[in-house]
Biopython code that builds the backbone (N, CA, C, O; Angstrom):
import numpy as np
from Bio.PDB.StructureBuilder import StructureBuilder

atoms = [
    (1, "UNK", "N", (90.098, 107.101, 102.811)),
    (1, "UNK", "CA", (91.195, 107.711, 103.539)),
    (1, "UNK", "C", (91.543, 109.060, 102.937)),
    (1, "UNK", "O", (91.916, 109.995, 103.645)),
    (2, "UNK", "N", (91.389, 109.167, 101.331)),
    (2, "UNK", "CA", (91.870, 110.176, 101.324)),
    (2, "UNK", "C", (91.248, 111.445, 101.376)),
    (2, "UNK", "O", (91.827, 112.493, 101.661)),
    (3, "UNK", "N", (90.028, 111.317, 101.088)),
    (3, "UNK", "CA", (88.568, 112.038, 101.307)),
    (3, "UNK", "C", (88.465, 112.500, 102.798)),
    (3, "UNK", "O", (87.638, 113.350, 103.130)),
    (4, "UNK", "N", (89.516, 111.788, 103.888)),
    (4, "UNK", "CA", (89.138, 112.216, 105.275)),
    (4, "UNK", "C", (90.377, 112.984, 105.497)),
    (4, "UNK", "O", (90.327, 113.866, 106.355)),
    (5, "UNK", "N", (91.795, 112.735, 104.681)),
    (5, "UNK", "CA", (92.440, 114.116, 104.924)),
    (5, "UNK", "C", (92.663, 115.031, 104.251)),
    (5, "UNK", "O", (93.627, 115.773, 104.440)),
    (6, "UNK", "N", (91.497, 115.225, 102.972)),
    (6, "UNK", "CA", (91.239, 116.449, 102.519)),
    (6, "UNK", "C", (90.509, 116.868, 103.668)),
    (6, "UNK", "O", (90.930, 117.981, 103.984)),
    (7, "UNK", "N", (89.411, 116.405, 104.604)),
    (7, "UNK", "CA", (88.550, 116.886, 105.332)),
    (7, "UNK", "C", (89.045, 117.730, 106.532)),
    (7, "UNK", "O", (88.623, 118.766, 107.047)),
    (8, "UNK", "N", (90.188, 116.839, 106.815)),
    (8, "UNK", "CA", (90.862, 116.988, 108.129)),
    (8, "UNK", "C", (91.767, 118.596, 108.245)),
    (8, "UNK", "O", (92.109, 119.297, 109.198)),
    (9, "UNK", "N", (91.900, 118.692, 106.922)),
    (9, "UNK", "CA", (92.684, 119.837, 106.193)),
    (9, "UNK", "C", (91.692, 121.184, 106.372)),
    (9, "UNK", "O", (92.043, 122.261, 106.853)),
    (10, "UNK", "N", (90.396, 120.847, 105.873)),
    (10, "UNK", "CA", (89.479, 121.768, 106.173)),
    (10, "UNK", "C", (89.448, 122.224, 107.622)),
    (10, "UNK", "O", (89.928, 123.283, 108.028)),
    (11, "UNK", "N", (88.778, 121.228, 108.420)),
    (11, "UNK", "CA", (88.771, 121.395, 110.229)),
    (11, "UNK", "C", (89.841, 121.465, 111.406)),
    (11, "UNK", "O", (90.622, 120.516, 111.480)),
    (12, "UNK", "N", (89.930, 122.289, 112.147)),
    (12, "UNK", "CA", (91.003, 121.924, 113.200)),
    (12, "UNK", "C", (90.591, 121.465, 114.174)),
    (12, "UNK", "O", (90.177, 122.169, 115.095)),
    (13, "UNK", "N", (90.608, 119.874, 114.211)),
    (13, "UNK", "CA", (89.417, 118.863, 114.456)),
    (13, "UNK", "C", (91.133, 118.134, 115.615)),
    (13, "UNK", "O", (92.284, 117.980, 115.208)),
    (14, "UNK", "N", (90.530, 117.849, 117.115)),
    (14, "UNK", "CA", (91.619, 117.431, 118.040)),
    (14, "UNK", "C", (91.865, 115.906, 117.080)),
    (14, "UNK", "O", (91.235, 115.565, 116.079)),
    (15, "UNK", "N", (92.842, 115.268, 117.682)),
    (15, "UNK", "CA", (93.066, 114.160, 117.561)),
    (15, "UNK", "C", (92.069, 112.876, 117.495)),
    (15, "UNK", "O", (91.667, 112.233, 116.525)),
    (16, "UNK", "N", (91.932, 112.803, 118.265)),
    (16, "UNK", "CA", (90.359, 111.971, 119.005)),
    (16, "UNK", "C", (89.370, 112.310, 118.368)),
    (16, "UNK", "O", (88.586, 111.413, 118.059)),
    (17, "UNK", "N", (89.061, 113.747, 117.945)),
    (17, "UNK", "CA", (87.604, 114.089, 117.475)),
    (17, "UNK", "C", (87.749, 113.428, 115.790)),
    (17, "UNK", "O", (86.801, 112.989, 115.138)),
    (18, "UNK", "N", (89.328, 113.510, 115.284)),
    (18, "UNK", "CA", (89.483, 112.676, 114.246)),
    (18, "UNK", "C", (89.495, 111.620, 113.926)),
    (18, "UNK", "O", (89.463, 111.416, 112.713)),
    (19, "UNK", "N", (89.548, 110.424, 114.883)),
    (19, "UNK", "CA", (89.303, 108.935, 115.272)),
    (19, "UNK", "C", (87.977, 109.267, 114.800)),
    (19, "UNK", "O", (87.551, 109.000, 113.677)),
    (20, "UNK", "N", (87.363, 109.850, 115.697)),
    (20, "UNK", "CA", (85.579, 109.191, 116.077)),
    (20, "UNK", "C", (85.108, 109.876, 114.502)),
    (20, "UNK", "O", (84.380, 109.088, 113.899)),
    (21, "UNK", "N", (85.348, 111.020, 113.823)),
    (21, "UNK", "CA", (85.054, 111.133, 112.651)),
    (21, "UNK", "C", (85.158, 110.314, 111.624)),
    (21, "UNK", "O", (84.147, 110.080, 110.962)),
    (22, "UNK", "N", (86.679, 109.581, 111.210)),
    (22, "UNK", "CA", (86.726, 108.475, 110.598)),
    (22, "UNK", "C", (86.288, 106.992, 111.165)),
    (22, "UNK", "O", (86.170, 106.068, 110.360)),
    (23, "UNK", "N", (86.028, 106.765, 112.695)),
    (23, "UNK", "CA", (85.282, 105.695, 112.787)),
    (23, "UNK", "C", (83.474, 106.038, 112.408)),
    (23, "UNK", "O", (82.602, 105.239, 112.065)),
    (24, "UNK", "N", (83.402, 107.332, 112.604)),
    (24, "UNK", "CA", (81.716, 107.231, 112.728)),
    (24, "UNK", "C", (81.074, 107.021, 110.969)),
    (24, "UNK", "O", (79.894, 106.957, 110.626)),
    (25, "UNK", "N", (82.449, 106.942, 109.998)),
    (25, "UNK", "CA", (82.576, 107.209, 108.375)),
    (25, "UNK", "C", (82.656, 106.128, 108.074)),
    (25, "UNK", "O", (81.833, 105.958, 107.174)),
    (26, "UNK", "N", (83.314, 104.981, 108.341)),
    (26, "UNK", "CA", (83.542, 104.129, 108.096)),
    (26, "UNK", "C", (81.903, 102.866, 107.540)),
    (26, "UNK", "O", (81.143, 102.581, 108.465)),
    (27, "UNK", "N", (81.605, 102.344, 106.279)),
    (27, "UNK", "CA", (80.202, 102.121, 106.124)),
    (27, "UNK", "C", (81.034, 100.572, 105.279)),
    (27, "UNK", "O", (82.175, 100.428, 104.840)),
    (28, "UNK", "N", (79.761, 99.557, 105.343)),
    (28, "UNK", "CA", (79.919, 98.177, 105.025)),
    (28, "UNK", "C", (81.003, 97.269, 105.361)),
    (28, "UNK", "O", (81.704, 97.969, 106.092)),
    (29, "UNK", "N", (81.417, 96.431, 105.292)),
    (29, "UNK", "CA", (82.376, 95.961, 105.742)),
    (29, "UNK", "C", (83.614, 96.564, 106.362)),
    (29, "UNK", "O", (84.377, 95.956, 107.113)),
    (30, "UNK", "N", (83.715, 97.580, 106.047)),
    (30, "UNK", "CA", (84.474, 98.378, 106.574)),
    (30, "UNK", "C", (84.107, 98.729, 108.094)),
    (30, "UNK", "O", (84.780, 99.227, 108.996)),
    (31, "UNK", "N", (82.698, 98.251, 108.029)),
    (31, "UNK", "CA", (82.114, 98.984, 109.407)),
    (31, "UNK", "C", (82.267, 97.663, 110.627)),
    (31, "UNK", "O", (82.920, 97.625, 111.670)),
    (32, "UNK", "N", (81.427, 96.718, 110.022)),
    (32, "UNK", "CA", (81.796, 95.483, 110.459)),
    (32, "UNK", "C", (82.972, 95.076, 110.934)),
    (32, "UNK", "O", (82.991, 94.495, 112.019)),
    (33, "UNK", "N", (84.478, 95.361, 110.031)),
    (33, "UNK", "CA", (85.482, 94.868, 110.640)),
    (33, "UNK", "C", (86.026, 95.616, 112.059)),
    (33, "UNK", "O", (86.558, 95.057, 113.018)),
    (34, "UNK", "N", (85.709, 97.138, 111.881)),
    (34, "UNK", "CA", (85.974, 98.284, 112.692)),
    (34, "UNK", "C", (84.985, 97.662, 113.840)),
    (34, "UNK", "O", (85.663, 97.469, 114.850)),
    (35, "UNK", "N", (83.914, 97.364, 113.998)),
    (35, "UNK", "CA", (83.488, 96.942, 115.223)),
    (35, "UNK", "C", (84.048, 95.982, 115.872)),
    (35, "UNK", "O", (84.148, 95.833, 117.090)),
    (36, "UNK", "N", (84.483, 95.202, 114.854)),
    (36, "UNK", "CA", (85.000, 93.572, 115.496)),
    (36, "UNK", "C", (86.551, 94.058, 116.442)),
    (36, "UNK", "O", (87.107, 93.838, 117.518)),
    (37, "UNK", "N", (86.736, 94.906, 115.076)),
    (37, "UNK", "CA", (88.331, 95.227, 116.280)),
    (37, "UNK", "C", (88.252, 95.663, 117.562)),
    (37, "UNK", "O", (88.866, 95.278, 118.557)),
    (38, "UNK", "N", (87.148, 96.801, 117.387)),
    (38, "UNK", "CA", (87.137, 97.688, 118.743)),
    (38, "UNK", "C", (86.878, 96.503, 119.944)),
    (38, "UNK", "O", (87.590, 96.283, 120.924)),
    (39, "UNK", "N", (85.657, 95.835, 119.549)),
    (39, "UNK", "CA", (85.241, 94.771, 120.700)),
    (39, "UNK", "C", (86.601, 93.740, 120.993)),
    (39, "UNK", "O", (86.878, 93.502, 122.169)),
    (40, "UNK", "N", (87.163, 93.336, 120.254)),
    (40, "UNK", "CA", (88.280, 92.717, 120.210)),
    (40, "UNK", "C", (89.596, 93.012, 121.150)),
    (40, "UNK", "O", (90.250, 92.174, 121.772)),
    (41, "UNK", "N", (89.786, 94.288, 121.090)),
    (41, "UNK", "CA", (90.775, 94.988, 121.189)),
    (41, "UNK", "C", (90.716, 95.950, 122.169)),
    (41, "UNK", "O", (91.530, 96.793, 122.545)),
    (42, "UNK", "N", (89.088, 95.535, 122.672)),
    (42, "UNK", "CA", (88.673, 96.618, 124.075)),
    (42, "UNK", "C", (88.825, 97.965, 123.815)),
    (42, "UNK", "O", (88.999, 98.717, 124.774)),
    (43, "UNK", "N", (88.785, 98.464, 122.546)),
    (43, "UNK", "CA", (88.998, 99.868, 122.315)),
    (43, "UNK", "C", (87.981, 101.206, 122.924)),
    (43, "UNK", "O", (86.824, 100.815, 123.077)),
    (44, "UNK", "N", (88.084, 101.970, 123.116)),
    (44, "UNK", "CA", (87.266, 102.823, 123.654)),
    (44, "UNK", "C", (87.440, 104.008, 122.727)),
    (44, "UNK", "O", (88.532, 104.565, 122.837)),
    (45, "UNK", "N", (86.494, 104.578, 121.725)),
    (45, "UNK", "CA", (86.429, 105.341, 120.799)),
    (45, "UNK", "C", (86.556, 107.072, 121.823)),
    (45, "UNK", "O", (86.424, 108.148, 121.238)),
    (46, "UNK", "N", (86.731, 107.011, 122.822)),
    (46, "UNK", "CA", (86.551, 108.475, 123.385)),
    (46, "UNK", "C", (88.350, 108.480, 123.877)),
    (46, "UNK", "O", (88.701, 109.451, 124.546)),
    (47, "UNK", "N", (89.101, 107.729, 123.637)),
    (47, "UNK", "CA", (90.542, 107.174, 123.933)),
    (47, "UNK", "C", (91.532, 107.140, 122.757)),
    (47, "UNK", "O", (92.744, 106.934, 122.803)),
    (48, "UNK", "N", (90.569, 107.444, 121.450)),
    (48, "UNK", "CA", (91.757, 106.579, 120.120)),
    (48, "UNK", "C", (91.738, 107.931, 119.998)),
    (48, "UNK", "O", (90.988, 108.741, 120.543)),
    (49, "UNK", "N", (93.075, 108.188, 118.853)),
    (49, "UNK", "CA", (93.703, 108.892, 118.452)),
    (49, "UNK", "C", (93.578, 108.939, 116.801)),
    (49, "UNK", "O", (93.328, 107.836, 116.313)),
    (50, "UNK", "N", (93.669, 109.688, 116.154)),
    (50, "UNK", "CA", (93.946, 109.321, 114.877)),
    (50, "UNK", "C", (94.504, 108.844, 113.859)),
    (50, "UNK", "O", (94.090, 108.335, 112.817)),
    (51, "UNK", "N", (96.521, 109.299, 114.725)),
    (51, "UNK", "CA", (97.145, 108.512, 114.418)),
    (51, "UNK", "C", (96.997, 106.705, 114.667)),
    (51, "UNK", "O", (97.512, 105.830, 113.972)),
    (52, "UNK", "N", (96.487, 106.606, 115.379)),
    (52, "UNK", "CA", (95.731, 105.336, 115.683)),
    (52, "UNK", "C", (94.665, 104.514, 114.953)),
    (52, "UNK", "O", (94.384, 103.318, 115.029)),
    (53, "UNK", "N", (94.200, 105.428, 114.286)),
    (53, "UNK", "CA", (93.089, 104.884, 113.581)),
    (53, "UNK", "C", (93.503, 104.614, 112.416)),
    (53, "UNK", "O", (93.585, 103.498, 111.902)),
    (54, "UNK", "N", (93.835, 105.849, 111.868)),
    (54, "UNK", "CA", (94.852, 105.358, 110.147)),
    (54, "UNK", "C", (95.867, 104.554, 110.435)),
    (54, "UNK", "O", (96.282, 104.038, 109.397)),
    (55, "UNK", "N", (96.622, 104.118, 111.642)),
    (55, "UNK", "CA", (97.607, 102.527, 111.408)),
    (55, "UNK", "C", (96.862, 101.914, 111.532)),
    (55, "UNK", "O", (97.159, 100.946, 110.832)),
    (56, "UNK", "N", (95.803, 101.699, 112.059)),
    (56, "UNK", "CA", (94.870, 100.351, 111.790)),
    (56, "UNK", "C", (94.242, 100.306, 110.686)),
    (56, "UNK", "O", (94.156, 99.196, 110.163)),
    (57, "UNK", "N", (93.533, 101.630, 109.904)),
    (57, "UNK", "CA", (93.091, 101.056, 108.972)),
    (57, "UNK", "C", (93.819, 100.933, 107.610)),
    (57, "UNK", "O", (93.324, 100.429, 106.603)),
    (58, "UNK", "N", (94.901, 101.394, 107.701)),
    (58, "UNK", "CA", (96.559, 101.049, 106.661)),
    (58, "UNK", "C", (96.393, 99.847, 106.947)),
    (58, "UNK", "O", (95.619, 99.094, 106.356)),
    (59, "UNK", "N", (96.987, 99.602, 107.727)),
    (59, "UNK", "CA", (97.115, 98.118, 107.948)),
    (59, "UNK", "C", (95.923, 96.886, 107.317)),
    (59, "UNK", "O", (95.924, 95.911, 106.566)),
    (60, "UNK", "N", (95.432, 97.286, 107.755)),
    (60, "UNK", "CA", (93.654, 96.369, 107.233)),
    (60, "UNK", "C", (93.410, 97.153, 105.399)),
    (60, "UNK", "O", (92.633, 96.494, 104.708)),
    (61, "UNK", "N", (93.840, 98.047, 104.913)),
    (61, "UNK", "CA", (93.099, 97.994, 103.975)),
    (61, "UNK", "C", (94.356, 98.648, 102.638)),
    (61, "UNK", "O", (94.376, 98.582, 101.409)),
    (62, "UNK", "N", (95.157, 99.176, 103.547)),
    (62, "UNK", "CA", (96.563, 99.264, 102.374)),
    (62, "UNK", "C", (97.125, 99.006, 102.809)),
    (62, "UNK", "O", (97.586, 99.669, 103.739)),
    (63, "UNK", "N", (97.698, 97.376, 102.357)),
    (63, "UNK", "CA", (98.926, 96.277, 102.653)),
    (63, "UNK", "C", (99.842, 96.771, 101.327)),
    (63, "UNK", "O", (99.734, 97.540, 100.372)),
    (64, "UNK", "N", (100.746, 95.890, 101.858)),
    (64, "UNK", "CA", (101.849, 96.092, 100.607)),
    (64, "UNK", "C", (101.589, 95.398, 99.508)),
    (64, "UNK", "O", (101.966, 95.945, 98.472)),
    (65, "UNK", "N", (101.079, 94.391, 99.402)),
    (65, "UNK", "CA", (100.479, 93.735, 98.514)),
    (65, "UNK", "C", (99.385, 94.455, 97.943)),
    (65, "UNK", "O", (98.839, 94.015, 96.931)),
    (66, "UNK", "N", (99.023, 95.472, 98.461)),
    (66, "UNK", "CA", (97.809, 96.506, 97.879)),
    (66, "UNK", "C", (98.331, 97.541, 97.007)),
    (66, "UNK", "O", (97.644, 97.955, 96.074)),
    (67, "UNK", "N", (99.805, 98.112, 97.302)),
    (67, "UNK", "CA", (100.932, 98.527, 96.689)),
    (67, "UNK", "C", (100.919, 97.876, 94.995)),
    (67, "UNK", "O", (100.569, 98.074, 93.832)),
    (68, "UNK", "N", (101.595, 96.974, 95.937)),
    (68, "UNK", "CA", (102.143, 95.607, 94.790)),
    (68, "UNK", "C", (101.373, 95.479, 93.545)),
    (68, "UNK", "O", (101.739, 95.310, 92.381)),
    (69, "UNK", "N", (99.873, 95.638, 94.241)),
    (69, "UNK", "CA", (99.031, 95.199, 92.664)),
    (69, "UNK", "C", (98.871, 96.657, 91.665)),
    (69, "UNK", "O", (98.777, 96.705, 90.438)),
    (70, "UNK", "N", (98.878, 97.774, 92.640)),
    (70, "UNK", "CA", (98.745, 99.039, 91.726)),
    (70, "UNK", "C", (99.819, 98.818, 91.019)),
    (70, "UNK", "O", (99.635, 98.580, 89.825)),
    (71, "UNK", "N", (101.214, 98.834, 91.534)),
    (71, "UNK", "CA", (102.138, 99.241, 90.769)),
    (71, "UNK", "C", (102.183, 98.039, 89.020)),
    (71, "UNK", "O", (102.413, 98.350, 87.851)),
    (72, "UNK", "N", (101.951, 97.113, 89.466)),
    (72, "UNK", "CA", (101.518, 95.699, 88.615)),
    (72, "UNK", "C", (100.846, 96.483, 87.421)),
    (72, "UNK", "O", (101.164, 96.748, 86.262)),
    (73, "UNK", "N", (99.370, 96.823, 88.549)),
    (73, "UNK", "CA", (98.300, 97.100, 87.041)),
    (73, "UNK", "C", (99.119, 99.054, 86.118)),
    (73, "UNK", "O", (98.875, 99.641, 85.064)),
    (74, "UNK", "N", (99.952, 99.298, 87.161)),
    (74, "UNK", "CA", (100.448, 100.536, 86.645)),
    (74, "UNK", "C", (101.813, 100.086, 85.116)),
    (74, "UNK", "O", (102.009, 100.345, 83.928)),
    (75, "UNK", "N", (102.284, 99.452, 86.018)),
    (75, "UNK", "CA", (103.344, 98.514, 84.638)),
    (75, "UNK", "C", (102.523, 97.377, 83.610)),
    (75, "UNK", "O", (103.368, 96.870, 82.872)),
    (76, "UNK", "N", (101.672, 97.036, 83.441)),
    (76, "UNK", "CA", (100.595, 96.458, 82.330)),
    (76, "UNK", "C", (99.677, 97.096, 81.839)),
    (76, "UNK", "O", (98.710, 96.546, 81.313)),
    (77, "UNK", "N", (99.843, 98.537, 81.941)),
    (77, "UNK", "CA", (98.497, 99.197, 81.967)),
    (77, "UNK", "C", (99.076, 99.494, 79.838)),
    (77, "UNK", "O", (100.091, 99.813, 79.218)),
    (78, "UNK", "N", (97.615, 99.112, 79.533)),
    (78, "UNK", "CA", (97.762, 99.877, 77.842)),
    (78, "UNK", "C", (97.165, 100.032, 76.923)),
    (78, "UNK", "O", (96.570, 99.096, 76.387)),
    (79, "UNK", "N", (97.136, 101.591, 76.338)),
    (79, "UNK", "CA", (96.275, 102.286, 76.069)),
    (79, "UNK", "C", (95.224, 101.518, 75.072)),
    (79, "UNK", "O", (94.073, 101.943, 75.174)),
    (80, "UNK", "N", (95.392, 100.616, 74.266)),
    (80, "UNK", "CA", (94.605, 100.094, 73.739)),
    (80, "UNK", "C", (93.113, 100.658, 73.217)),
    (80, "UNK", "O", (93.048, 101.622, 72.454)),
    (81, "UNK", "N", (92.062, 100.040, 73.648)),
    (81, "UNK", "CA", (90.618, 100.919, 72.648)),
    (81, "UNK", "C", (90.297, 102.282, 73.470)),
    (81, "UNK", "O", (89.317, 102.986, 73.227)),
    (82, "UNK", "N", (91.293, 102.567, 74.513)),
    (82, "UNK", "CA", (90.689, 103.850, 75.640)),
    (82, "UNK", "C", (90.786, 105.124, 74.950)),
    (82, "UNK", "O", (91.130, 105.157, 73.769)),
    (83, "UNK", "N", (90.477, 106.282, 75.671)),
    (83, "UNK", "CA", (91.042, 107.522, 74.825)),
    (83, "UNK", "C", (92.774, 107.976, 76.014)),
    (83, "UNK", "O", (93.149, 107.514, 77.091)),
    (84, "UNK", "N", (93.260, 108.852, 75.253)),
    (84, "UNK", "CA", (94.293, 109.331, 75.529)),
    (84, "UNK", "C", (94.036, 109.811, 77.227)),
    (84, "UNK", "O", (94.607, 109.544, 78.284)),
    (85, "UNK", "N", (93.129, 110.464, 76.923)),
    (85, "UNK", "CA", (92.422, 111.602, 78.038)),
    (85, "UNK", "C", (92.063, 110.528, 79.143)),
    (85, "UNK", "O", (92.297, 110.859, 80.305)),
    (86, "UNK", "N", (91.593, 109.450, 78.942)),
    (86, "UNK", "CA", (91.695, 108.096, 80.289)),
    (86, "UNK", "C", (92.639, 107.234, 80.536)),
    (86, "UNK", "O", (92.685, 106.414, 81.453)),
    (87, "UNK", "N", (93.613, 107.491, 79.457)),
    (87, "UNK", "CA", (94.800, 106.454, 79.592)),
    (87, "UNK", "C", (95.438, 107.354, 80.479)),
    (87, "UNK", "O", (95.598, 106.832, 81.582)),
    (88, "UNK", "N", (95.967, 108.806, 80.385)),
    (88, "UNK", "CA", (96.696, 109.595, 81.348)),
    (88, "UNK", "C", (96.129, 109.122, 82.597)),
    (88, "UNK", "O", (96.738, 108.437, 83.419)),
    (89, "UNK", "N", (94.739, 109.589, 82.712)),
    (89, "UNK", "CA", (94.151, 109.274, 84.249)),
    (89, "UNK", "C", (94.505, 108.127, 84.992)),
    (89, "UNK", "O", (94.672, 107.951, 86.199)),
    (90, "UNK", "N", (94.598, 107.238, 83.813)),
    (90, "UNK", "CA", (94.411, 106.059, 85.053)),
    (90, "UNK", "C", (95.981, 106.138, 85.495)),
    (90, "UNK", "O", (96.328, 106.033, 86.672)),
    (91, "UNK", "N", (96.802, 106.316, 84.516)),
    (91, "UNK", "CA", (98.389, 106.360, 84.950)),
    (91, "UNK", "C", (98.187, 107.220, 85.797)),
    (91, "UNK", "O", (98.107, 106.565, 86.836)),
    (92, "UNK", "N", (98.082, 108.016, 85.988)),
    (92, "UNK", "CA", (98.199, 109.592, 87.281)),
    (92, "UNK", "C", (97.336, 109.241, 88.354)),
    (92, "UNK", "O", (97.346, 109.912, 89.386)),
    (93, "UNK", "N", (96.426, 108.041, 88.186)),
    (93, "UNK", "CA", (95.770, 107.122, 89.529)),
    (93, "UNK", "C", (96.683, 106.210, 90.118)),
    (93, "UNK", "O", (97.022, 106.347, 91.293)),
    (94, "UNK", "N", (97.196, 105.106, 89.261)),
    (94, "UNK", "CA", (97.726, 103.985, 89.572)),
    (94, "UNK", "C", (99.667, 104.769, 90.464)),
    (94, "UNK", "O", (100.385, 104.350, 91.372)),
    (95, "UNK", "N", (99.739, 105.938, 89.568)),
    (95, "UNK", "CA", (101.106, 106.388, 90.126)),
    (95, "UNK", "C", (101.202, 107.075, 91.708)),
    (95, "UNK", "O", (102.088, 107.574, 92.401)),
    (96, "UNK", "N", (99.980, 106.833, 91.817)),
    (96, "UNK", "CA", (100.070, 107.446, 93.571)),
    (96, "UNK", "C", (100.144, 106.640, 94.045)),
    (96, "UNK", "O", (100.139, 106.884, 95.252)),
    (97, "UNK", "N", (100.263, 105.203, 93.756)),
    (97, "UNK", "CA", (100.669, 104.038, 95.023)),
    (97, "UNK", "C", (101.966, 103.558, 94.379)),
    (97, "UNK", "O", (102.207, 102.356, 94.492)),
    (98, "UNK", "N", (102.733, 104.235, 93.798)),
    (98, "UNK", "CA", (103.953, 104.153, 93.577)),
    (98, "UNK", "C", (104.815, 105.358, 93.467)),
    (98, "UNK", "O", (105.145, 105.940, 92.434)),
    (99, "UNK", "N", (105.141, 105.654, 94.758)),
    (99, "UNK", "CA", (105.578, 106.517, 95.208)),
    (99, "UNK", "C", (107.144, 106.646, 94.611)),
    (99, "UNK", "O", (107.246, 107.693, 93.972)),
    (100, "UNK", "N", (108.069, 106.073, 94.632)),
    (100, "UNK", "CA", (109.218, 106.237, 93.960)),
    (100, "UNK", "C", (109.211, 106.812, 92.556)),
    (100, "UNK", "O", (110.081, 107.627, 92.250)),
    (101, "UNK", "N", (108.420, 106.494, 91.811)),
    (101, "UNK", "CA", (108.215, 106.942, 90.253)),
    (101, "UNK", "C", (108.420, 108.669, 90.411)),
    (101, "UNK", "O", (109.306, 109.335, 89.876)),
    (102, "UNK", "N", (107.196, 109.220, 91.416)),
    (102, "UNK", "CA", (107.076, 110.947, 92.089)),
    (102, "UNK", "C", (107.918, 110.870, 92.398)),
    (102, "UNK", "O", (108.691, 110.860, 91.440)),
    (103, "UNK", "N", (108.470, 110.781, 93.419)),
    (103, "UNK", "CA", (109.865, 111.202, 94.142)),
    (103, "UNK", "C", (111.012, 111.704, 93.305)),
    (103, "UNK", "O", (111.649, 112.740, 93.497)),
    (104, "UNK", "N", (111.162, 110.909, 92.448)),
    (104, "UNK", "CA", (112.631, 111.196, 91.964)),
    (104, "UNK", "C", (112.676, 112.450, 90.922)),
    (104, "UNK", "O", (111.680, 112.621, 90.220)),
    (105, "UNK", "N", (113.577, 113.167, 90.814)),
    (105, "UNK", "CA", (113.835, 114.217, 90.430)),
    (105, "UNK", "C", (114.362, 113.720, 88.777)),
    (105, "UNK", "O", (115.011, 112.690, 88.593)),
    (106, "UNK", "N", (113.997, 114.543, 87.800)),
    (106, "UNK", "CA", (114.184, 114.624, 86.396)),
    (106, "UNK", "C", (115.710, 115.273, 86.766)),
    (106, "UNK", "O", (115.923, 116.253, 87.480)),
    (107, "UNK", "N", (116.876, 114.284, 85.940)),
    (107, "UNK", "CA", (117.806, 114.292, 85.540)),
    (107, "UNK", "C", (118.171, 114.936, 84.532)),
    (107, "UNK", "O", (117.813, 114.486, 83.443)),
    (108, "UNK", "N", (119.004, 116.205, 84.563)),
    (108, "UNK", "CA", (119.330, 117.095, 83.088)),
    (108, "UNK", "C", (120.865, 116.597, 82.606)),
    (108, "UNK", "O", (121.372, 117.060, 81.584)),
]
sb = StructureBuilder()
sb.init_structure("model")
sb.init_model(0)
sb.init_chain("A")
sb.init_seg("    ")
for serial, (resi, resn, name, xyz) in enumerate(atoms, 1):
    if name == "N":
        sb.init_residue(resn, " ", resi, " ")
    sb.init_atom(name, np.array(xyz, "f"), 0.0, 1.0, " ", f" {name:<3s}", serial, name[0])
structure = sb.get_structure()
C-alpha cells in the first residue's frame, strides 16, 4: 500500500486507472483473495475506483487488530543484543501504526 501511494504521487493517474494499477499489483495470496472478491462481489475492474480499492484492501489486510499488534510489538520492543542504529528503526517502523504517539505535539 504504501509503495502504491508513493507511486500514485508520482502519476496523475484517474481514479479507476488507480484501482486497475493496484489490482493489476496485487501478487500471491493477495491475488487470490482479490479475485475471489471481484467474482464474489460481481466487481467490474473498468468500474472500481480507488478509493474503493484501498477500503477493501484496509479492510482485508489492515484490521485493527493489525494496529493492535504493532503497537504491542512497539511497547515490548527492547534493545537488547541489536545495535542502536536498528533499535531506532524498528521504533520509527512500528510508530507508524501508532498514530497518536506522531500526532501529539511536544509540551513546553
Amino acid at each position: 500500500m504504501l509503495g502504491m501511494y508513493k507511486f500514485f504521487r508520482l502519476h496523475d493517474y484517474s481514479e479507476n486507472m488507480k484501482a486497475r494499477v493496484a489490482t493489476f499489483s496485487v501478487k500471491g495470496k493477495a491475488y487470490i483473495w482479490w479475485e475471489d472478491v471481484k467474482n464474489v462481489r460481481c466487481i467490474h475492474e473498468e468500474d472500481l475506483t480507488w478509493s474503493e480499492i484501498d477500503q477493501l484492501l484496509r479492510k482485508k489486510y489492515l484490521s485493527e487488530r493489525y494496529f493492535d499488534d504493532r503497537e504491542n510489538n512497539l511497547y515490548e520492543l527492547k534493545m537488547g543484543s541489536i545495535t542502536y542504529v536498528e533499535y531506532t528503526s524498528r521504533i520509527l517502523k512500528l510508530s507508524r501504526y501508532v498514530p497518536y504517539l506522531t500526532e501529539e505535539k511536544t509540551k513546553i
